[in-house]
C-alpha positions in Angstrom: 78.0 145.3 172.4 76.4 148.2 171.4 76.2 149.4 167.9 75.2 152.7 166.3 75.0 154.3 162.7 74.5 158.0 162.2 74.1 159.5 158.7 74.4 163.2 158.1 73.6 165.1 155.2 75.8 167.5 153.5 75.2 171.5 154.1 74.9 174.7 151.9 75.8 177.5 154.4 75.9 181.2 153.7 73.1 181.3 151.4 74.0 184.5 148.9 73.1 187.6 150.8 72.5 185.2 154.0 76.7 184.7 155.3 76.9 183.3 158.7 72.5 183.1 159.3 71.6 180.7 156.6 71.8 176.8 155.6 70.5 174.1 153.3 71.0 170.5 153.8 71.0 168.6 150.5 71.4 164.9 150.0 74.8 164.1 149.6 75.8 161.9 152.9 78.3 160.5 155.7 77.1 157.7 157.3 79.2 157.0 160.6 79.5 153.6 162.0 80.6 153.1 165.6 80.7 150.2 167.8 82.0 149.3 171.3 84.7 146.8 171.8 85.7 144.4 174.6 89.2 145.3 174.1 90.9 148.9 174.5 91.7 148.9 170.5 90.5 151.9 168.5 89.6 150.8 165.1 89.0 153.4 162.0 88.3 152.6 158.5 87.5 155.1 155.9 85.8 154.9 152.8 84.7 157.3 150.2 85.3 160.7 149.9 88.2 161.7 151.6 89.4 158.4 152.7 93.0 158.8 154.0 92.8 162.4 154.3 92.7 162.6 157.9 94.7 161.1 160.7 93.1 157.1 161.8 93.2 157.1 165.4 92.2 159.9 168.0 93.3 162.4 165.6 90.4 161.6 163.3 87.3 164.1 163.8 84.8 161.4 164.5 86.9 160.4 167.3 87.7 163.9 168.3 83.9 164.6 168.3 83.0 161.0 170.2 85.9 162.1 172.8 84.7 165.4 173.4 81.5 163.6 174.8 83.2 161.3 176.9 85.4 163.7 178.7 82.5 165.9 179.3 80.8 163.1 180.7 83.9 162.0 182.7 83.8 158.9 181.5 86.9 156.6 180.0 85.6 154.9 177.1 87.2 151.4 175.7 88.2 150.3 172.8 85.7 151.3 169.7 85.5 150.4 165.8 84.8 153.9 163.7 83.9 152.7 160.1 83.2 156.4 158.1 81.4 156.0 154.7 81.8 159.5 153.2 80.2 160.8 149.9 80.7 164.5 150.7 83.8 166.2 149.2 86.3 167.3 151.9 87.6 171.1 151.7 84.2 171.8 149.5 82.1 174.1 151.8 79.6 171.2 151.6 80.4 170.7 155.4 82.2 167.5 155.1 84.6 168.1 158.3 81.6 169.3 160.6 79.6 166.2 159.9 82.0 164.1 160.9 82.8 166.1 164.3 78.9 165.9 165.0 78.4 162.4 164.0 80.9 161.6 166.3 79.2 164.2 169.2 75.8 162.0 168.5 77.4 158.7 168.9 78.8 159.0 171.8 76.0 160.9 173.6 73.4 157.6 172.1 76.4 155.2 173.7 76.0 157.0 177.0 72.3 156.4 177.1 71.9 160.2 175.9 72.8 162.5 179.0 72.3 165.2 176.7 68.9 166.2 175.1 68.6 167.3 171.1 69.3 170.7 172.4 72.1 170.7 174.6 74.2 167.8 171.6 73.3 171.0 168.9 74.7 173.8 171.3 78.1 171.1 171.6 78.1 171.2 168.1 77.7 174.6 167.4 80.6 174.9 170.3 83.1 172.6 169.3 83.2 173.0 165.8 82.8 176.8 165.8 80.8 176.2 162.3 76.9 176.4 164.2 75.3 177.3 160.9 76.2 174.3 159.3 75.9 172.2 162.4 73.1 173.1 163.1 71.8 172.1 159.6 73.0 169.3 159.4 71.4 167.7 162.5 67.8 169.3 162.0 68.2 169.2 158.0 66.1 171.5 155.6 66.2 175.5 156.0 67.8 176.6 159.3 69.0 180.1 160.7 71.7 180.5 163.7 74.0 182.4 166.3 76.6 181.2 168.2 77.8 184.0 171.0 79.3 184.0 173.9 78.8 180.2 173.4 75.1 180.4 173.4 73.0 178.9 170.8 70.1 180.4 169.2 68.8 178.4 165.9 65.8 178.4 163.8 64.2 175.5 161.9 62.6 177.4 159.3 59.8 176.3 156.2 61.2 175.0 153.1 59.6 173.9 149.9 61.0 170.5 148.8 63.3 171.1 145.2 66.4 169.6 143.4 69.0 171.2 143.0 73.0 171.3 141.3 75.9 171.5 143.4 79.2 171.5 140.9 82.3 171.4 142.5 85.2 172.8 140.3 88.5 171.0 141.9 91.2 173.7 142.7 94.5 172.8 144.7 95.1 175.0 147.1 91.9 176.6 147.1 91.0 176.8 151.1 94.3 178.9 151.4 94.0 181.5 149.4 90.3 182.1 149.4 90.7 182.4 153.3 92.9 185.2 152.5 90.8 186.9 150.4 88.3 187.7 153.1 88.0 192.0 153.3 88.8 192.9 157.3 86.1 196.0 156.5 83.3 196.2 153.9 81.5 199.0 152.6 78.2 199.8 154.6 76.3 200.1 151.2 77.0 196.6 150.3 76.4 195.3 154.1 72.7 197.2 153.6 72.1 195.3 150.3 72.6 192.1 151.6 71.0 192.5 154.9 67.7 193.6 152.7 67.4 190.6 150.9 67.9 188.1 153.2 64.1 188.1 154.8 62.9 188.0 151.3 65.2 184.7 150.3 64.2 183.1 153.7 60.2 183.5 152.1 61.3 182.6 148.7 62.6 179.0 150.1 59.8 178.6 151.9 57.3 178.9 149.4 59.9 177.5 146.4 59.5 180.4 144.3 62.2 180.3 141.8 61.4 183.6 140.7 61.8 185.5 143.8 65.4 183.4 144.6 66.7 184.7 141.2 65.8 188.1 142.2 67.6 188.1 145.9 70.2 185.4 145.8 73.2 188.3 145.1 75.4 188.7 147.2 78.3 191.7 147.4 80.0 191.0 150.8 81.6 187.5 149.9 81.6 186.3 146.2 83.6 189.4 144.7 86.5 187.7 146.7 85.9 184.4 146.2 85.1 184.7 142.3 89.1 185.4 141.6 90.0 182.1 143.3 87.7 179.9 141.1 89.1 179.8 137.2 86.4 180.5 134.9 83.4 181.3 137.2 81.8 184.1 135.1 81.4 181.8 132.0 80.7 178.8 133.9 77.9 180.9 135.3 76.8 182.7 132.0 76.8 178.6 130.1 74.4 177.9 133.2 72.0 181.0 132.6 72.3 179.9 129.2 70.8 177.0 129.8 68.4 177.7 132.1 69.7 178.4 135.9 68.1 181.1 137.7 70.2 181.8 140.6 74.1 181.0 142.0 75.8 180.8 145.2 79.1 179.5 146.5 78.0 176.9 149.5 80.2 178.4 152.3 83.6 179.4 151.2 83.1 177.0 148.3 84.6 176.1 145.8 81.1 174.4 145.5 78.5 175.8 144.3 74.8 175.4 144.9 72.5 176.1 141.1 68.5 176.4 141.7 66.9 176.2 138.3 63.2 175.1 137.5 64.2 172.1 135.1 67.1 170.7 132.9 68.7 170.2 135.9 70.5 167.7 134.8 71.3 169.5 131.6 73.0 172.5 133.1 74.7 170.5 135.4 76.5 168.5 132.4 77.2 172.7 131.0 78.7 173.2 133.7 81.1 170.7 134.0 82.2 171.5 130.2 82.1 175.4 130.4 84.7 174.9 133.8 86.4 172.1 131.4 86.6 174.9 128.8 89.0 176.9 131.3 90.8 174.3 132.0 89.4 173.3 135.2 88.0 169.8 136.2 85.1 169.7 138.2 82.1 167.5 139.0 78.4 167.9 139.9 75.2 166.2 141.3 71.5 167.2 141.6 70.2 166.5 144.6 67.0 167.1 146.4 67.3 169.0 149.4 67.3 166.7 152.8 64.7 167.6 155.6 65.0 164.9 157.7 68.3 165.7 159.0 70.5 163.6 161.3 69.1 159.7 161.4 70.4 157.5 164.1 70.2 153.8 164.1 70.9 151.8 167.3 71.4 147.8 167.7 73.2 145.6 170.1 76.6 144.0 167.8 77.2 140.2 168.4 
C-alpha cells in the first residue's frame, strides 16, 4: 500500500504594508502522514499543536483537502490512515489551517499518480482554501507574491536573502473574533497610498536582507491600528524589543503572532518579549527560526 509524508512550513502573510500580496515561510512545520488501507476505515491521529481541535474523520481539513481531490478526480477512495504531526499554533496567523487543507490537496493528487501538475495543485489551493497568499507560500516556501480572482491564480516566487527570525505568539482567548471585527469596511486613501509605496521597496529589502531598509518600510497603517487594541500590551512589548535590539514588527496575518527581524540577540529579545507581554499580564511564547525556502517536501514509499 502506498505511503506518503508531506511536510509544510508555517507562513507569515501580509507582510506590513504588503496585506493580501506578500508571504514568508519560516520553519515551524506540519508533517502529514497518509496511507492507503485495504479496508474502508478512515483513520486520524493527531499530535502536537492543536491536537483535538478539529473534528477526526472527514470533517478534519486534511481529509477535507484529500477529498476535494478525489471528487475532482471522480474517484471513490478507500479506507486511509491520516497521522498529522503539528508544531504550528492553530488560530495564530502562522497558517496552521491552510497547511493542513494543502497537505491533504498534495496527498491525494501524489496517491493518484499526480493528474495535476505543480501549477494546477497551487491554483486548488489557492481555490479551496480562499487563503492563496499563504498557500501559495507554503508550497513554494521563501518570499512569494499572489492574486486569486475570478478563481485565477497569478503567483510570484520572489528572491530572498536567507535570516532568522522571532515569531512570539502572545495567547489571547477569543482573539480570531474580535480582531475579525475590527477590520475598517473603508480606509483613508492617504494611508492606502502609504502602504502601497513601500511595498516594492520591502520586496528589495528581503531580497537583498538589508535590515536597514526593512526597518524603514515595514509600517503599516491599513491593518495594525485595528489589530493593536486586540493584543494586551503590544506597544511596550514592542518598545522592550526595540530596546533590545529589533528593527522592525509585523503581525503575521491577522495575528496574534508576530514576526521580529533584528540583526542579532535574537534570542535575547525573543526572551524580552515573552516578559514585557508577561508584564501585562499576558502569556505568550516565541521561537527564532530561519526562514524556509524549500517549501512543500513530499516523501513517497510503498507501506507493508
Amino acid at each position: 500500500m502506498r505511503k506518503i509524508k508531506i511536510t509544510l512550513p508555517a507562513t507569515a502573510t501580509d507582510l506590513g504594508p504588503g496585506l493580501h500580496s506578500l508571504g514568508l515561510a519560516v520553519g515551524l512545520y506540519c508533517a502529514v502522514e497518509i496511507v492507503e488501507r485495504r479496508d474502508e476505515t478512515l483513520l486520524v491521529e493527531t499530535e502536537g499543536e492543536g491536537a483535538g481541535h478539529y473534528p477526526i474523520g472527514l470533517r478534519h481539513p486534511v481529509v477535507l483537502g484529500l477529498m476535494r481531490i478525489f471528487q475532482q478526480q471522480e474517484r471513490a477512495p478507500l479506507g486511509f490512515s491520516v497521522r498529522v504531526n503539528n508544531h504550528i499554533p492553530l488560530d495564530s496567523g502562522l497558517g496552521a489551517e491552510t497547511a493542513f487543507w494543502v497537505a491533504g490537496i498534495i496527498g491525494a493528487n501524489n496517491l493518484l499518480g499526480n493528474p495535476y501538475p505543480r501549477s494546477r495543485i497551487l491554483e486548488i489551493a489557492a481555490q479551496f482554501t480562499r487563503q492563496p497568499d499563504s498557500a501559495v507560500t507554503a508550497i513554494l516556501g521563501g518570499l512569494t507574491t499572489s492574486i486569486l480572482e475570478s478563481d485565477m491564480l497569478t503567483y510570484r516566487a520572489l528572491p530572498v536573502t536567507p535570516m532568522q527570525v522571532i515569531v512570539v505568539l502572545p495567547e489571547l482567548e477569543n482573539y480570531a473574533g474580535e480582531s475579525r471585527l475590527a477590520r475598517p469596511e473603508r480606509v483613508a486613501a492617504a494611508d492606502a497610498l502609504y502602504n502601497l509605496s513601500r511595498v516594492p521597496l520591502l520586496v528589495e529589502a528581503l531580497r537583498e536582507g538589508n535590515l536597514t531598509l526593512i526597518a524603514r518600510v515595514m509600517d503599516d497603517r491599513l491593518r495594525l491600528p485595528y489589530l493593536k487594541p486586540h493584543i494586551p500590551g503590544y506597544d511596550h512589548a514592542i518598545e522592550m524589543a526595540r530596546r533590545a535590539g529589533a528593527v522592525a514588527v509585523t503581525p503575521s496575518g491577522d495575528g496574534p503572532a508576530l514576526l521580529v527581524f533584528a540583526a542579532e540577540n535574537h534570542r535575547t529579545i525573543a526572551t524580552t518579549l515573552e516578559v514585557a507581554f508577561e508584564n501585562t499580564g499576558v502569556k505568550a511564547r516565541s521561537w527564532v527560526l530561519p526562514l524556509d525556502t524549500q517549501g512543500v517536501v513530499i516523501s513517497a514509499a510503498q507501506s507493508a
